[in-house]
N, C-alpha and C positions, 0 to 999 in steps of 0.2 A: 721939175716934175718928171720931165724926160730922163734925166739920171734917175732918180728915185726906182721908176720901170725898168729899165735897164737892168737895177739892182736886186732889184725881188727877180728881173727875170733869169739873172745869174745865179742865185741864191736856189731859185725853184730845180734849174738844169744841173745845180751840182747836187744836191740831196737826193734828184734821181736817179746822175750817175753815179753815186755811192751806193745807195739803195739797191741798184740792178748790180751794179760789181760785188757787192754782197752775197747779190741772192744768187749770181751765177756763183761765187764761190762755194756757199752752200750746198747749192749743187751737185758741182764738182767735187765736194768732199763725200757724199755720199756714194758716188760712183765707185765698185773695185771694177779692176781688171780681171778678172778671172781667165786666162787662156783654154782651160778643158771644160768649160762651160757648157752647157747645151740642153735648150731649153725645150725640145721638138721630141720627145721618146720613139716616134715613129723613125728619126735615123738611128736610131740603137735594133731597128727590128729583126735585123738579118746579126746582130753582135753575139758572143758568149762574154763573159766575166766568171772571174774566180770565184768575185767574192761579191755580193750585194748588200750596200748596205741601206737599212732603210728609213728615214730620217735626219736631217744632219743637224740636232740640236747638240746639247752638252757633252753625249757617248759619243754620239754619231761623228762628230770632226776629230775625235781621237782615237777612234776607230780608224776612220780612212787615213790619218795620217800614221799609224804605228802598222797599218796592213799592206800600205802603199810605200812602207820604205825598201821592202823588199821588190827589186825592179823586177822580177820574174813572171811578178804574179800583176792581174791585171784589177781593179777595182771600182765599181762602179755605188756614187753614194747619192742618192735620190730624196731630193727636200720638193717639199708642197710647196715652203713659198720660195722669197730669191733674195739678194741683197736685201740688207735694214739702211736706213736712210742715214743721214750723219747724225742724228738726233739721237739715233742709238748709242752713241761714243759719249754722249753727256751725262754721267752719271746721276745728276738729281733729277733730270726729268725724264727717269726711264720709265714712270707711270705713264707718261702723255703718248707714248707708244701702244696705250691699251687702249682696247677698244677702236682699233687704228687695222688697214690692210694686214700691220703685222703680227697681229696678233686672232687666232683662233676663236677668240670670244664668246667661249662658253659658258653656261648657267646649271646650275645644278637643278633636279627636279624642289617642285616647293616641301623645305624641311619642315617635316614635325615637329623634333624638340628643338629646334634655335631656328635665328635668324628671323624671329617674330617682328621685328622693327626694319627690315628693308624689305623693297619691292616684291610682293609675293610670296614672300619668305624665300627669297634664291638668294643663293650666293653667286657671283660672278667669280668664273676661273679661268684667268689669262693664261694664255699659253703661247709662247715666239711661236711664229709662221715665218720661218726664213733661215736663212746659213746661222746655225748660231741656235735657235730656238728658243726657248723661253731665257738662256744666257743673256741675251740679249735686250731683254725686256726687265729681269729682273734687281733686287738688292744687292747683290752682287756680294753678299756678305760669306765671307772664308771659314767655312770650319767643318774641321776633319770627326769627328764625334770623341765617342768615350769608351775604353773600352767597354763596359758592360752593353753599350748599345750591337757590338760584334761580337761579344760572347751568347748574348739573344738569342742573337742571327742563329746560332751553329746549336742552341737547344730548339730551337723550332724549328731544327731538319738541315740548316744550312751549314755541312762538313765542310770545312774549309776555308772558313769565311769569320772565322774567329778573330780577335784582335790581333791573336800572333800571326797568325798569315794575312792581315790585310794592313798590320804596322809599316813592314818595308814599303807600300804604296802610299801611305796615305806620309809615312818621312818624307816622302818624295817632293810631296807637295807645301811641306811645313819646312823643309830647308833652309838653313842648317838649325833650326830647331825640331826636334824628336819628341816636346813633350807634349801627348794628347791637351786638346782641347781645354779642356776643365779640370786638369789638376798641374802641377808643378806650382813651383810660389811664385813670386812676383820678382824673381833677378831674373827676367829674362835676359835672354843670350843675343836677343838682337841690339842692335845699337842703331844709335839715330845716327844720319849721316850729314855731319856738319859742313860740309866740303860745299866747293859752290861747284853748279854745272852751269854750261854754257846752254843758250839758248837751240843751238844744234842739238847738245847730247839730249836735252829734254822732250823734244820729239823729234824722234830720230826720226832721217833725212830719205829710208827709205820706203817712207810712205807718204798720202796726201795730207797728213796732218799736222808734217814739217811746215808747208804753206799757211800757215795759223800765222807764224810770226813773219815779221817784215824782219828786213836784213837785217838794221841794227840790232833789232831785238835778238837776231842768229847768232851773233859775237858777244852782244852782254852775259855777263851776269848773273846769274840769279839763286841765291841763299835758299836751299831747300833742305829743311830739317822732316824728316821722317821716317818712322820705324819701318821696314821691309827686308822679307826675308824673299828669296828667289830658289825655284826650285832644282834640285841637285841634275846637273846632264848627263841623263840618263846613257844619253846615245850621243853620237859626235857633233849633229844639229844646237848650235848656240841660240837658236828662233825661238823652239816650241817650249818654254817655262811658263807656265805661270807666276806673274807678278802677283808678290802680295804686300800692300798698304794698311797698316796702324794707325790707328789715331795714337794721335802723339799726346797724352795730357795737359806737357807744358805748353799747346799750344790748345786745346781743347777747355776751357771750362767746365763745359759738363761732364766729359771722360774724366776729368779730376776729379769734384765733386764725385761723380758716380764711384770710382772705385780705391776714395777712400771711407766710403762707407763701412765697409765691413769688417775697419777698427772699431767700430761701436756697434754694429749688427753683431759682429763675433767672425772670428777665421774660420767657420764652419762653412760661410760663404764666400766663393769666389767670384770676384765681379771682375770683369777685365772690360781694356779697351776693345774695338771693335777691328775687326779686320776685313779686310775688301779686296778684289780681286780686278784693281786700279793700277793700274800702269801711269804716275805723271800726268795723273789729271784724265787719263783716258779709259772705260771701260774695256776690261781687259778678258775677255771671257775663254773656254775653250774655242772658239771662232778663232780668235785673235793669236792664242798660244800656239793651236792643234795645226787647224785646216789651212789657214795662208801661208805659211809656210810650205805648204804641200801644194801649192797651187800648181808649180811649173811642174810637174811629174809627169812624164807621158805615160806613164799605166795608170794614172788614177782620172774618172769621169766624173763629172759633176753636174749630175740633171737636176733641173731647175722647175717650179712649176708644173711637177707631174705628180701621182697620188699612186702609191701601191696600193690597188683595187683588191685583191687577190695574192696569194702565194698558192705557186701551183706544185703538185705532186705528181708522181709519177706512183703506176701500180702497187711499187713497194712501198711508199708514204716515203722517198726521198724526193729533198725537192730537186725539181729541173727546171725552177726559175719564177717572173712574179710576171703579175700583170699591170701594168702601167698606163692611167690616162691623165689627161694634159687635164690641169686645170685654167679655168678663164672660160669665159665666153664663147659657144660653137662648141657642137659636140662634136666630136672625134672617137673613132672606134680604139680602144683600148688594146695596148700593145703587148706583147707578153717577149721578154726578157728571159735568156736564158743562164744559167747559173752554172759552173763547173762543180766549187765546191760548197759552198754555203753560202745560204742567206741571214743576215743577223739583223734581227728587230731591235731598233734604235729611236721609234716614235713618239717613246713616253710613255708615263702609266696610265693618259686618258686614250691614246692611240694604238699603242699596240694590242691590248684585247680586242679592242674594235677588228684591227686587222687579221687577230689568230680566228678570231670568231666567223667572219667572212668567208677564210683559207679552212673552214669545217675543221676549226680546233675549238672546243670550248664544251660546256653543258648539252648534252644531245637534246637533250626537251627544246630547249632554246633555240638550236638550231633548225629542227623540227617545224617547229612552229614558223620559222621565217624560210621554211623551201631550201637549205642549204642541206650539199648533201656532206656528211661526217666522215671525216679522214679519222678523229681521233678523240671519243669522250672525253673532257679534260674539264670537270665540275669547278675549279676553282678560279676559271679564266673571268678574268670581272670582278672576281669574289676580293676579299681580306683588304679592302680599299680603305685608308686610312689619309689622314691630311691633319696637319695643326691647327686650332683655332687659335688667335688674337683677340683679347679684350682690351682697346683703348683706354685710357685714363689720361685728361687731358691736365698739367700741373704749370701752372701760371710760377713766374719767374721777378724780380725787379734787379737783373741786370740784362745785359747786354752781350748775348752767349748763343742764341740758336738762329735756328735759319727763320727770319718770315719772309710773310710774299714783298715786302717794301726791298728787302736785301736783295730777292731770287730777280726781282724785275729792276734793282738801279745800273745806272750806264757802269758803274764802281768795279759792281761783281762779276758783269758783263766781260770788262776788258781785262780785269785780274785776270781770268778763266782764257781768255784768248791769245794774253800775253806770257801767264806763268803757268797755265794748268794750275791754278790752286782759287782759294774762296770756295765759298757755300756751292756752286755749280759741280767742283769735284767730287763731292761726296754724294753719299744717298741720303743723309744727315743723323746716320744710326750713328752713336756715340760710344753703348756700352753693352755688354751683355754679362747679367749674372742670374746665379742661381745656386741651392745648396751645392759642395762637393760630389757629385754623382747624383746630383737631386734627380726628381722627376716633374720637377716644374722649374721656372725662370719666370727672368724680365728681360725685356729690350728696351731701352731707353732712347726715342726717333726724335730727335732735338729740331723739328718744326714747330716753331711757337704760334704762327699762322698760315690757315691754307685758304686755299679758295676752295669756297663752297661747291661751285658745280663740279669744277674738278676732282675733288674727293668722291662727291657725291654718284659722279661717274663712273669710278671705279673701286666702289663701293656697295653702291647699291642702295645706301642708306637713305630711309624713309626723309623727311623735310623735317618733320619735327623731330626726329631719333637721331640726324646730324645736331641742329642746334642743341640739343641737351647733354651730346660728349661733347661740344666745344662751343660752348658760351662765348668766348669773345670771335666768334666766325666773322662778325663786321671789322674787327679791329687788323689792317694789315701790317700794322708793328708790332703787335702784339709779341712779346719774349714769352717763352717756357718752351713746354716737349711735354709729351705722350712719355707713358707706361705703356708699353701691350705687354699681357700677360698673359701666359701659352703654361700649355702643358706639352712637356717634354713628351710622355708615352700615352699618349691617347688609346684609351680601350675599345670607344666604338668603332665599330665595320661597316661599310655601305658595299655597294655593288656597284659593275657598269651594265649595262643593257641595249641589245643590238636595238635601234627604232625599225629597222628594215634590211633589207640585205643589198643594201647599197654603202656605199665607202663616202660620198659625200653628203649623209644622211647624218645627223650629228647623233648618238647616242643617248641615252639615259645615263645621267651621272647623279647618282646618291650617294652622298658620303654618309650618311645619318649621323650629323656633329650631335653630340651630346646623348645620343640616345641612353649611353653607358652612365648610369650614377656618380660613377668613382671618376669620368670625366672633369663633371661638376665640381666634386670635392677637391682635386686636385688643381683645380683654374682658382677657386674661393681662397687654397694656400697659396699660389702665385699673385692673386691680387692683395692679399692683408700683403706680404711681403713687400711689394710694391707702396702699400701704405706708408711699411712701418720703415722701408727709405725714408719716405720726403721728409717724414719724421726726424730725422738723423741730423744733427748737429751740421754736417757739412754741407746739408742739401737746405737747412734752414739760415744757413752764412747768406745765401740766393734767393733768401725771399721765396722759397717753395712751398707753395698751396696747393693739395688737391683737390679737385672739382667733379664732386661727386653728381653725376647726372640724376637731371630729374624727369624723370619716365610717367606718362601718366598709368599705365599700367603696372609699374611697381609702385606708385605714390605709397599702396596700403604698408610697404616695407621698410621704408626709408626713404629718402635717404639723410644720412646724419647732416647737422646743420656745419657750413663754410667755418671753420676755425674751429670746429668742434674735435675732444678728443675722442667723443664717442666713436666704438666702431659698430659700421655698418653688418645687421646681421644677415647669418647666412639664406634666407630666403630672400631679402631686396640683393645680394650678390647673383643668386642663380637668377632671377629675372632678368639681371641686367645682361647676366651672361647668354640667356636663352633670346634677351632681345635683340643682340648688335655686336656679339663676338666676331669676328671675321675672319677668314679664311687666311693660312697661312702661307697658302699657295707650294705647299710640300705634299702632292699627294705620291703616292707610292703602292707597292706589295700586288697592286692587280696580273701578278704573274707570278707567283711567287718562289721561291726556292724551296724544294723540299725533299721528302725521300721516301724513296720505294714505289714512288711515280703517284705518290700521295702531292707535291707539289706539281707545278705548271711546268716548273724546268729544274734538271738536276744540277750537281753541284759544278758539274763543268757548263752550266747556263744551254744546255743544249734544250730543245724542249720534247718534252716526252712522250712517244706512242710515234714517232715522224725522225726523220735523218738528213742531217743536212741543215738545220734550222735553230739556230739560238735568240736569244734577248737578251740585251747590256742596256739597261735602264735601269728609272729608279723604281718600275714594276716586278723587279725581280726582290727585293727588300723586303723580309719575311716580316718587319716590323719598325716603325720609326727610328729616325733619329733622334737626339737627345739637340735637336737645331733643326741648322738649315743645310738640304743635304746634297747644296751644287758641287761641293768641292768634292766631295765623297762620291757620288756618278761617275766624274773624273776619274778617281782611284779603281773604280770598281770598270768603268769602262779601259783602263791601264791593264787590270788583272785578265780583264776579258780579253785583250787583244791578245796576250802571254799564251791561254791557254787557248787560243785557236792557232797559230802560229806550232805551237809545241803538237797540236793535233796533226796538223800540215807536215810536220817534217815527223 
């Protein structure tokens, strides 16, 4: 019996020293070093800088790293929050980051025409709080647009900004492939790389993420077949590229399936695989490309933890710097920061209005009304607010192909992911994306065959009975298949932002008004039959593909068509569904817009208008969506932006 104790109580002391060696690894992986760090604004009080940059989400770290390469000039880049944890580097569970310290965790005001089946009618709109920004949080999914989405641009005011002058940026990032997004045929030019790397080269050695693998695993092996193109070096730095990752079909089943569909849909559609911005298993965002790289640079500063309160002017409406307080607990009197040559608004399109409006740029009435005094009437600040909706479609599967929660949580996937960077944890489990040739609608194809209920529900929003009826097998955690979301590429409605007070840690009014526009509606109703008349297709019915059309008690009087049925669902049970639980696509944009004659917010060199010294490289500068997702694009357009401030400089 004495041995027996002994044994459980060796058993108990090694499970906890693995446990706690674990967890301080964990830890430690989240940790960076940052050397120009500095978390306290009040020792910047007595400083100048060139240049301020304010935000360091997706613009923001490629800002400071292309303004800080030149050693002359001095650059200070200012984030609310600070470090992301190591949980951020795990691409499928970059949802669990929402609703989390790092994320901003905003709500929209309660919508009229949608969102009738979650909480209050609000949408939840995640946004990163920290080095990296919403980068960091998000799908990570790769794509450069179309041109008509940049010839838009340049009829709605934006000179300059057309496909042919934003092509050389946006190659950059597709390297060594040049063909936009959604057109060329399917010989792509990338090749899979059949070679084997070593444990070393897979995560390279000079970061904390080397320490994933143990020695032996350093020297093995390891067979890694994947499609990836890498961006062209711009400048003599080998660091700062963006990695970009494929799914590979031969190794994907539903990337198969999905995009040999449109041998029987027709070549009018293109369906491709999915691309990500995945480094070998690791979350690779502009954080990862841009700003670590630039870390050891003695001209560039990196405050942490403080909030640009303010942009201040001087008599002429030039700025002469911002004002900055610490956020956290304990109040402290607000710093002001002085500026040599420009400040550039970097905080996103929920943020930066906030901020111009604050700094008395924006609607005089508006201002007015909340005691601010007006540097510069500017009606459109808040205005042209646009965002994608998503409508899930849940489609049950009988093989053995997508992600459920039994895979995401076995000891399997776990050490796959810690020993090779690969399995279900690498990805975000998006598979495919298509849509007509220059359509104005699509599909995305998110190969989660089961989730967890609260989790979704979490970052969703979704009412108790309006989850169960998009995903009927919610109990089952083996459950195979994947979601449809169907989106409309150019959404016609417009919301607004609105100051709540004239404070900077007050969160604002965010209306998007999804759906307000008709032609919304009608354009999501041809994204959804499309999505139908997939699972329909011979290669998607090879996998047992069923779609499971929700039963809503408020659209009961519309449909829905019966399980196996060819019937299609008419267009009034479609828009209820769509008005009850489409969801946010997490692309908002244009709340600053490009335009001309000082009819937009900011002109074509991104300066903004009736003021000197002051720009904005976001995605609030986008006179109108993308035809996607438009992280990679920010990127290019924050590229362009650094070009032409630089070229202003000299």
């Amino acid at each position: 019996m004495g041995c027996l104790k002994k044994l459980v109580l060796a058993s108990v002391i090694t499970v906890a020293l693995v446990s706690g060696a674990l967890l301080l690894l964990w830890m430690w992986l989240g940790v960076e070093i940052i050397p120009n760090q500095i978390r306290d604004p009040r020792m910047l009080q007595d400083r100048s800088f060139d240049y301020i940059i304010v935000g360091a989400g997706t613009a923001g770290c490629v800002l400071a790293n292309r303004l800080s390469e030149n050693p002359n000039v001095t650059v200070l880049l200012v984030e609310a929050g600070d470090t992301f944890g190591a949980a951020s580097i795990i691409p499928l569970i970059s949802t669990a980051m929402q609703g989390t310290k790092y994320d901003w965790a905003f709500r929209t005001t309660p919508q009229k025409y949608s969102s009738h089946g979650l909480g209050n009618n609000q949408q939840l709109l995640p946004r990163g709080k920290g080095l990296g920004g919403s980068g960091q949080i998000n799908y990570m999914l790769h794509f450069t647009g179309i041109p008509e989405d940049f010839d838009r641009w340049e009829r709605l005011g934006a000179r300059d900004w057309n496909w042919h002058a934003m092509k050389p940026y946006l190659d950059k990032l597709n390297y060594p492939s040049t063909e936009p997004e959604s057109y060329g045929d399917d010989n792509s030019q990338q090749e899979c790389n059949q070679g084997e790397l070593t444990g070393e080269e897979l995560y390279e050695t000079n970061n904390h993420y080397a320490s994933i693998l143990s020695e032996s695993d350093k020297h093995a092996t390891i067979s890694f077949c994947s499609r990836k193109t890498f961006t062209q070096n711009r400048h003599i730095s080998t660091t700062d590229r963006l990695h970009i990752t494929e799914v590979d079909p031969r190794e994907s089943l539903l990337a198969k399936v999905f995009t040999e569909a449109p041998r029987e849909l027709g070549q009018q559609y293109h369906f491709k695989p999915a691309r990500y911005t995945i480094h070998n298993g690791i979350r690779w965002s502009s954080y990862h490309a841009y700003l670590r790289p630039a870390f050891g640079r003695p001209n560039l500063s990196i405050l942490t933890s403080s909030l640009v309160a303010k942009i201040l002017f001087d008599d002429t409406n030039h700025t002469k710097g911002v004002m900055v307080q610490s956020v956290g607990p304990g109040h402290q009197s607000p710093v002001p920061i002085t500026v040599g040559r420009e400040v550039i608004l970097a905080a996103g399109a929920l943020h930066t209005p906030q901020i111009l409006k604050l700094s008395g740029i924006g609607p005089k009435l508006e201002l007015k009304r909340h005691g601010i005094e007006l540097v510069h009437d500017s009606p459109g600040v808040g205005q042209n607010y646009f965002d994608h909706l998503n409508l899930p479609l849940f489609v049950s599967i009988n093989v053995t192909a997508s992600v459920t929660m039994d895979k995401v949580m076995s000891v399997d996937s776990i050490l796959q992911y810690l020993q090779h960077g690969r399995g279900v944890l690498s990805t975000t489990a998006i598979a495919g994306i298509g849509s007509p040739r220059g359509g104005q609608y699509g599909i995305i194809l998110f190969g989660m065959g089961s989730v967890d209920e609260q989790a979704l529900r979490h970052v969703s929003n979704m009412e108790e009975d309006t989850f169960r009826a998009f995903f009927p097998s919610y109990q089952n955690t083996s459950q195979e298949g994947f979601l449809f979301l169907s989106t409309c590429h150019q959404p016609a409605s417009r919301g607004g932002i609105f100051l709540r007070d004239r404070h900077i840690d007050s969160v604002p009014f965010f209306n998007p008004n999804y759906l307000k526009d008709r032609a919304d509606i009608e354009c999501m109703i041809k994204a959804i039959r499309l999505a139908a008349r997939t699972v329909r297709t011979t290669t998607f019915r090879s996998i047992g593909a069923q779609l499971h059309w929700p039963h809503i008690k408020r659209c009961s009087n519309f449909g829905p068509p019966l399980d196996n049925s060819t019937e299609e669902p008419s267009d009034r049970f479609l828009e209820c569904i769509l008005r009850t639980s489409a969801l946010t696509g997490h692309h908002p944009g244009g709340t600053a817009a490009i335009g001309v004659h000082g009819d937009g917010v900011v002109d074509n060199q991104l300066r903004v208008n009736g003021v000197h010294g002051l720009r904005v490289v976001d995605a609030s500068v986008f006179p109108a969506p993308l035809s996607g997702t438009p992280n990679s694009v920010v990127i290019a357009v924050a590229e362009k932006g650094s070009d032409l401030i630089v070229q202003n400089s000299n």
